[in-house]
C-alpha positions as CSV (number, residue, x, y, z in Angstrom):
1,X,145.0,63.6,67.6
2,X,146.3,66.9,68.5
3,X,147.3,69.0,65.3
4,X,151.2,68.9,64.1
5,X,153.0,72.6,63.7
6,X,156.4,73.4,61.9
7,X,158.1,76.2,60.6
8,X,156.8,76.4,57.4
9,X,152.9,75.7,58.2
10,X,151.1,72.0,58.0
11,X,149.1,71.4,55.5
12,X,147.7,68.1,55.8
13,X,147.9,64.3,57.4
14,X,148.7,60.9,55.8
15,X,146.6,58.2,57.0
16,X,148.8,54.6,56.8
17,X,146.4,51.4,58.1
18,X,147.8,47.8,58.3
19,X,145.8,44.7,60.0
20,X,148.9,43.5,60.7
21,X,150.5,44.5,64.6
22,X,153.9,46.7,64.0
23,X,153.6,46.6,60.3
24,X,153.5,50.0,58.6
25,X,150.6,49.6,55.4
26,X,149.9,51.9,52.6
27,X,148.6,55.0,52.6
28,X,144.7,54.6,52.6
29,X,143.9,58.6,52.8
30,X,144.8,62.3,53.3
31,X,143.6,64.8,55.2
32,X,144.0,69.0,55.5
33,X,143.0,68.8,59.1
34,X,143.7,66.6,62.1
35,X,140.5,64.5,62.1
36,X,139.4,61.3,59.5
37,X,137.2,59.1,58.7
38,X,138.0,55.9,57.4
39,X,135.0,53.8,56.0
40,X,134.8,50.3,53.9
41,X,136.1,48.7,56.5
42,X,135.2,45.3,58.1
43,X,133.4,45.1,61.5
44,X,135.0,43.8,64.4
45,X,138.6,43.7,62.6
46,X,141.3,45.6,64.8
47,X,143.1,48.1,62.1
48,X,146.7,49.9,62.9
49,X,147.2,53.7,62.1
50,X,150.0,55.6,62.0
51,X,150.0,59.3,60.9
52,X,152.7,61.6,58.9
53,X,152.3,65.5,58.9
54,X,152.7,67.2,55.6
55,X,154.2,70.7,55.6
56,X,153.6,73.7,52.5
57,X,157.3,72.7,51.5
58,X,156.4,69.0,50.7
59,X,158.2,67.4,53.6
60,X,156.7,65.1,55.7
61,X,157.4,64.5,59.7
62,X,158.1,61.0,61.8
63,X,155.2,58.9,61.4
64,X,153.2,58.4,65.0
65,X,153.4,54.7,66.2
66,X,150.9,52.5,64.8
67,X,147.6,52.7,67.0
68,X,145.1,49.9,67.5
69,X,141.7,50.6,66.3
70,X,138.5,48.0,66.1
71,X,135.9,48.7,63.1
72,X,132.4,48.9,64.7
């Protein structure tokens, strides 16, 4: 993922993850850069992210669209 910028300076990344196609789930982590690694989860189960930026003034971007992901 290429990092998000805005005017008043990103401070971080929530992670969503579904198992459901096109539904958005909770929040399952944060992160201050634009990298993650999401563990407990169950091999050969495809997972959906989607991704909001969090800038220094609280406010938080367009999530991405939910992406496709298979646990190893």
């Amino acid at each position: 993922m290429e990092p998000s910028t805005d005017n008043v300076g990103v401070t971080g990344y929530q992670i969503f993850r579904s198992t459901t196609a096109g539904v958005l789930g909770p929040v399952v982590g944060t992160s201050a850069t634009a990298s993650y690694s999401d563990t407990g989860l169950t091999s050969g189960t495809t997972y959906y992210y989607a991704i909001k930026a969090i800038d220094a003034a609280g406010n938080t971007s367009w999530r991405t669209d939910l992406k496709p992901g298979t646990a190893q």
